[in-house]
Every structure is written in structure tokens, then in C-alpha cells.
N, C-alpha and C positions, 0 to 999 in steps of 0.2 A: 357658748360653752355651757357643760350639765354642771349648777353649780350644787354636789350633789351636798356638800354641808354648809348650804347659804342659808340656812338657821343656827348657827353654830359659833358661838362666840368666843374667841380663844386670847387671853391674857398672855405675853411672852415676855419673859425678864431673862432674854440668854441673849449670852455673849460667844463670841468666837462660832463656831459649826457647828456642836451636837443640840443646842437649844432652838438655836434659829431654823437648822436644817426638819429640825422636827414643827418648828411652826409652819414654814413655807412647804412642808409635802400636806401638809391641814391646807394653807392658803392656796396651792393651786388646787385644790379640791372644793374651792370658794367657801371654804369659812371666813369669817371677819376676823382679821389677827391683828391682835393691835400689840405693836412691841412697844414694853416701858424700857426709856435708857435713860442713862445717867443725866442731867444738865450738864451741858458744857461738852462733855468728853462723847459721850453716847454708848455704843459697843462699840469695845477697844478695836474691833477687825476695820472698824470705818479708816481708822487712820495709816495702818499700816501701807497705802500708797493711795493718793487722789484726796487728801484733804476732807478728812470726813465723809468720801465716798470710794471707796477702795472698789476696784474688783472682786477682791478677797469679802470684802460686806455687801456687795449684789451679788454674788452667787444666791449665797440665803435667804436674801430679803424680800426677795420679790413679792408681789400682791398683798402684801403687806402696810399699814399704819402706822407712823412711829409719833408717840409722843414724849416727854421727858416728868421723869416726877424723880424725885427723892425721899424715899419713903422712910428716914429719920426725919421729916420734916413732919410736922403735925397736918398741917391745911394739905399737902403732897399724900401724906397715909389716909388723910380721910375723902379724898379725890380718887385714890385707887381702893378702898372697902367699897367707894360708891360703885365701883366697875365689877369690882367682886362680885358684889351682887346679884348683877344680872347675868355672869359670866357662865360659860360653862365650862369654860378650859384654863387652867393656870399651868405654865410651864416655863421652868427652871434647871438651870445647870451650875448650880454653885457647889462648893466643895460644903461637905456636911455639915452643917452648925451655921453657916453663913446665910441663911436665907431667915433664919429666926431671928439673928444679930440685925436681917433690913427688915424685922418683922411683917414678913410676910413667909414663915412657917405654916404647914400642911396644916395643925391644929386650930390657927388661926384664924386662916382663911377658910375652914371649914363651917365653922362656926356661923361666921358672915353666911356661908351660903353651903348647904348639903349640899348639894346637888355638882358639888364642883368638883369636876375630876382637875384631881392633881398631878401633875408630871412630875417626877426630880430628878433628874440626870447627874450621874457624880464618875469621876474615875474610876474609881474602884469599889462602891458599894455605900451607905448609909454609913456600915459598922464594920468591925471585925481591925486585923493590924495592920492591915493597906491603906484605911478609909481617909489619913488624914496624905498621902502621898499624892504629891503635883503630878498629872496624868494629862499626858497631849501624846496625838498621834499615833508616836514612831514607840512612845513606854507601852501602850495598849497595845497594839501589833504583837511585840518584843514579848509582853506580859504573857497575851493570851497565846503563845503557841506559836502565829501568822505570821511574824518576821521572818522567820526560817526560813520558810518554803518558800520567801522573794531574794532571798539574798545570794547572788552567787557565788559559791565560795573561791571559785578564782579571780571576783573580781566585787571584795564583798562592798558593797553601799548600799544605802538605804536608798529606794528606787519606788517611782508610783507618786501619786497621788493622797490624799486624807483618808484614807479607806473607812480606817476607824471611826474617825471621827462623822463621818457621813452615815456610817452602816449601824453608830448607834443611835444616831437622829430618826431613821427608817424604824428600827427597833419600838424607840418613844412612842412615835406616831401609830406605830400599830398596837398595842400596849392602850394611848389614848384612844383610840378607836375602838375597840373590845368594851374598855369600860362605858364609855358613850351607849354601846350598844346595850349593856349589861343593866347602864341605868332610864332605859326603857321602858325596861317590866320593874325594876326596882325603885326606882324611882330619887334612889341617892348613889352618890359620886363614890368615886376612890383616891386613894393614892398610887399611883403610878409609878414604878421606881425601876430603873434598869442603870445600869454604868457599861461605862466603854471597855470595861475587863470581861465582865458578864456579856454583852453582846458580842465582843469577838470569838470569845469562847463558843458560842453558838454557831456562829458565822463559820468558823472552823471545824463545821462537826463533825468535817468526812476525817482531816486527821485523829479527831478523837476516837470514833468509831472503829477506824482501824485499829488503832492501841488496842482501846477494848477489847474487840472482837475477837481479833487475832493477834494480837501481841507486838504488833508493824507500828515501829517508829517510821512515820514520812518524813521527805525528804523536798530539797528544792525541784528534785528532778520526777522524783516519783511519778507525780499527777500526768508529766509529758510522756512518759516513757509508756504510761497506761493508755492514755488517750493517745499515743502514735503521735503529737502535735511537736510541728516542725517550723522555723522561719528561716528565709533564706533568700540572702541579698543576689537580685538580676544583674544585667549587661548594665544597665542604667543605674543602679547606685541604689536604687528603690528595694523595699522588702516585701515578701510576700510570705502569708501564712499558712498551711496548711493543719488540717484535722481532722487525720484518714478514719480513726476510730477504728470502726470492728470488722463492718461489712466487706467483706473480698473484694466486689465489685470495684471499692476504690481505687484498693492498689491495681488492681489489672488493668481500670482505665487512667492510673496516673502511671504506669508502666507504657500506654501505647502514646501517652501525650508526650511524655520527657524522651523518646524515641528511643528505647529500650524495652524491646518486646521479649526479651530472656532477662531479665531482671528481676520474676518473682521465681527463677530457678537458683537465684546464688540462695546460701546456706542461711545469709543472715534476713531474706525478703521471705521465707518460706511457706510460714506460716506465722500468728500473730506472738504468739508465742517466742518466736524467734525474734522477731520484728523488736518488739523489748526488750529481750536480753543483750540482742546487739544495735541498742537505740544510736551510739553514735559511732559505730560504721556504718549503717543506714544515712545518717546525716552525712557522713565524709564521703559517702557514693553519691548523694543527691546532690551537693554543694557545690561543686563543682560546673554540674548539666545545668544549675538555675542561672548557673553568671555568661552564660551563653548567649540566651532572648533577655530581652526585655521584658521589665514589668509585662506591658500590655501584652503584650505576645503571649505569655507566659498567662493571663488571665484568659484572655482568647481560647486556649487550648484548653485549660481545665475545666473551663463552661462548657465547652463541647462535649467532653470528657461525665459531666455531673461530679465533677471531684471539688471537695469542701477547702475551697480559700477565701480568701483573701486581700488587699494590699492593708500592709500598715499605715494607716491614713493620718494624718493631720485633723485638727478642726476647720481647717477652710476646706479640705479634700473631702469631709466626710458631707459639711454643708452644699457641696458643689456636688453629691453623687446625688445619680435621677430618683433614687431611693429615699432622700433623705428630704429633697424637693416634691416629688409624689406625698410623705407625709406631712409633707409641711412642717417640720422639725423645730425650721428659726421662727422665731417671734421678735416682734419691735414691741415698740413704744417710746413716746415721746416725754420727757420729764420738761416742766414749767420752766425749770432752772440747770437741769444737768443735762438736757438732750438728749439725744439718741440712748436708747436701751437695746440692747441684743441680747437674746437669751433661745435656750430650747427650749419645747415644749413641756408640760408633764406627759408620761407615755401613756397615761390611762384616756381609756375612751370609754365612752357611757350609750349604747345603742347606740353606733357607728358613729356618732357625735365627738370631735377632737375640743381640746381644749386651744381654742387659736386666739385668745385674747389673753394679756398681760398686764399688768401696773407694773412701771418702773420703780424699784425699792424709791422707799421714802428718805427725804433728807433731816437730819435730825429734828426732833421738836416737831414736825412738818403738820401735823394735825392737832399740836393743843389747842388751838382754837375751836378746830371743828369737834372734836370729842371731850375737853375738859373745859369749853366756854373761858379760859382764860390761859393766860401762860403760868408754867410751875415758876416755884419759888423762887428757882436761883434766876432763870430768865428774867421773869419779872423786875427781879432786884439790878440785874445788867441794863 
């Protein structure tokens, strides 16, 4: 693997997704990321199922260090100044005010060490009348605009994955990486500061822009109706996707696949235009012809065809496609004490070079030995 930031030292005091997630897109990029966790407890995500090693806490953690300090602790605070030091990355996701209360505040740690780019991750921003507001997930989505445009309204739930909380960690890491680069020629650090209100907001820019632009409130259905994008259960139970877009050529050869070769003359296939306005009688005409074949059939023919599907895949179906084995997607690793690790890869490649090696996330404390020469305070004291 190109480790292309294996000079690069990163301090990580987060918990739950947006802090870890932003350490671990630095750690498969082969920086040294050492996560500090509580004694005892560690990050809260560890327990939420597997005993201090959750699913929910390896997603994040991977190629990562984890050691434990308490840093109300005197001998614990002057054990991580020592790391400050030679560090170059500190990052954090506490709610504002709370990171100077574990004394390890931007000004502090600056102090120790210029050069130290700081991250701060928060909900909703440093300051202003949001700042002090509990922010997970589903309130950032909701906040910044995003919830909308997922919720169906005849069937409204909250659906998907941590989007948020993910898409602000990606946010951090790029943010840490600008300034990294910035203090190159400069030769001192910054403060890094972005929240999960702030980065969805971004994330969501094509809704904003249309406002802007054009005065167009979006909608859940808007973005399919535009892009032509369609799903649709076969003979076999199985889904398939389509996203004809713009080019003619689609519909003509998904007209001669689905065996309906007068089908772009009804009023509502006509043109694209039309194709939009009448998005779901288009679906109530296709929906039908798809529960005919089969998935595979039904793939068969629109590969023939060069028409843009799909199947709705699972994680075993995605790992099991020749595509995903061609890049070599899954990774192992073997952990001392937990076994088996499975994970994907990072997608980045550095001159044709994949990243195909892994560390299985670390088990609490797992390195004070090797990086603090002793155990922290409370261990110690157990």
C-alpha cells in the first residue's frame, strides 16, 4: 500500500462517527492515528453491541491505535502535552466548551505545539443559537434541508444509513488535509472547524442552488423525475434499477429490450420532457413488463441493450460480484484477541497501487504500553 501520509501524526479524542470517521479516512491514507479513550468505558460506540468491540466501533476504527488517558488527570494531561508535541493532527468532536473543560482546548494545544492543525467537529457550529443543541444524524439531515428529499411521503420514515454523520467526517478530513498542505509553505497549524449542520448544508448544494437560482423548492421525487431513475421488482422477487438520463439512445434500446418497440410513440415516452411530466405513468407502464423475467434475464437484456442498471444488491451480493473481486474491495485481518476482521477497502489508488492491507480496529487501551511506556491512571489503579 502508498502510505501516502506515513509521516503524519494524528491525535483522535472522538467518539461515535464524525471524529473517528475523520481519523480513519487520514489512517487508511497511512497516517499514525492514535485514538485517546476514556479508561474504562473508551468511545461509547465500542459497547453499543460486542463488548467493547461493536460493529458500530469498527466501522471507524480501523488502522488505528487506541490508547486510554484521562486528561483531568495530572500525570494522564502531561502524557498526552507529550504527544502534542510531536503531533501534527488533533481532532475532536465534542460539543463546544467541552473540550477545554478536558483541557485540551485549540489555544492550549497550540501553545504545546504551532504546528498543530486542529480539527473541532460540533453539531451545529462553535457559536451562534444552535451551538449548545444535541445533534445526531437524523436532527443534521432534518436541519440542513436532506431529510426531505428521503422521506416518502406516503410512507414517511426515516430510511438509509448515517449519511450525516459520515459526510461530516469526509468534510473534517478534507479541511485537515488543506491545512496540512497550507502549513507547508507556512509552516504553522490551524484550527479546523466544520459541524454536521454546516457540512450537510454543502452536501445538499444542488437543493440550495435551485432555490437560489430559480426559486424551485425540491422535493423527494424531484432529483428521479429529472434523472428518468426508476426501480422495479422482477418475476423473482428481486429489484432492479435503472437511470436512463438524457441520451435517446436509452430509451430506444430499453424499448426493444422490454419488447415494446412502439413504446417511445405513447404521449407520455415521447420525448424527455414528457418522460417527466408523466414520471409515474411511465413507471405504471414499465412495472408491470419487469415482474414478467427475472432479475437475471432482465440484466442479460439491458447489457445487450448498453442500458444503465442495475440489481439492488446486498453486502454479500455486492462482495460476491466479479467487479468487486476484480478490485479487491474486501480486506481481512486477523486481531491477537478478536479474530477475524472484514472490512472494504479505501477507494483511493496512488499510481495503479490499491490499498490491500488493513489493521483490525484496536481493543481498548491496546497500545499504552507501546506508545505511553506505562498504563494511564485509572488502569493502573484496577
Amino acid at each position: 500500500m502508498v502510505k501516502v501520509l506515513k509521516d503524519i501524526t494524528v491525535l483522535e479524542m472522538g467518539t461515535f462517527i464524525t471524529g473517528p470517521a475523520a481519523g480513519m479516512l487520514l489512517a487508511d491514507l497511512g497516517a499514525n492515528v492514535i485514538k485517546i479513550e476514556q479508561p474504562g468505558t473508551g468511545d461509547p460506540f465500542r459497547a453499543f453491541k460486542g463488548e467493547l468491540y461493536s460493529p458500530h466501533f469498527q466501522t471507524y476504527n480501523r488502522n488505528k491505535r487506541s490508547i486510554t488517558l484521562n486528561t483531568k488527570d495530572a500525570d494522564d494531561l502531561a502524557a498526552l502535552d507529550k504527544l502534542i508535541a510531536d503531533a501534527d493532527v488533533f481532532i475532536q468532536n465534542f460539543r463546544p466548551g467541552v473540550a477545554d473543560r478536558l483541557n485540551v482546548g485549540f489555544e492550549r494545544l497550540q501553545k504545546i505545539n504551532p504546528r498543530l492543525v486542529y480539527c473541532s467537529i460540533s453539531g451545529f457550529g462553535p457559536d451562534g443559537p444552535d451551538k449548545e443543541r444535541p445533534a445526531f444524524d437524523s436532527v443534521a439531515q432534518a436541519a440542513s434541508g436532506f431529510l426531505r428529499l428521503l422521506v416518502n411521503p406516503e410512507h414517511p420514515r426515516v430510511v438509509g444509513p448515517a449519511i450525516a454523520d459520515a459526510v461530516t467526517g469526509f468534510y473534517a478530513a478534507f479541511g485537515v488535509l488543506a491545512a496540512l498542505t497550507e502549513r507547508g509553505d507556512s509552516g504553522k497549524g490551524r484550527l479546523v472547524e466544520t459541524s454536521m449542520f454546516e457540512a450537510m448544508c454543502h452536501f445538499n448544494l444542488d437543493d440550495f442552488t435551485h432555490y437560489l437560482s430559480a426559486g424551485e423548492v425540491m422535493g423527494p421525487y424531484s432529483r428521479p423525475h429529472v434523472s428518468q431513475s426508476y426501480v422495479f421488482e422482477c418475476s423473482d422477487g428481486r429489484w432492479l434499477a435503472l437511470h436512463m438520463s438524457s441520451p435517446p439512445k436509452f430509451w430506444e434500446n430499453l424499448a426493444e429490450a422490454v419488447d415494446q418497440p412502439d413504446m417511445l410513440k405513447r404521449p407520455e415516452f415521447c420525448d424527455r420532457a414528457s418522460r417527466i411530466e408523466n414520471y409515474d405513468a411511465v413507471n405504471d407502464f414499465l412495472a408491470p413488463i419487469f415482474k414478467i423475467r427475472s432479475l437475471d434475464e432482465w440484466c442479460e437484456r439491458l447489457s445487450a441493450g448498453e442500458v444503465p442498471h442495475s440489481p439492488l444488491r446486498n453486502p454479500p451480493e455486492v462482495l460476491a460480484s466479479a467487479q468487486a473481486r476484480h478490485l479487491q474491495l474486501e480486506l481481512k485481518d486477523t486481531h491477537k484477541e478478536m479474530g477475524e476482521f472484514r472490512t472494504v477497502r479505501s477507494p483511493l489508488s496512488f499510481d495503479g497501487e490499491r490499498a490491500l492491507d488493513v489493521k483490525a480496529p484496536p481493543t481498548l487501551g491496546e497500545h499504552n504500553g507501546e506508545i505511553l511506556g506505562r498504563r494511564s491512571a485509572k488502569d493502573a489503579a484496577e
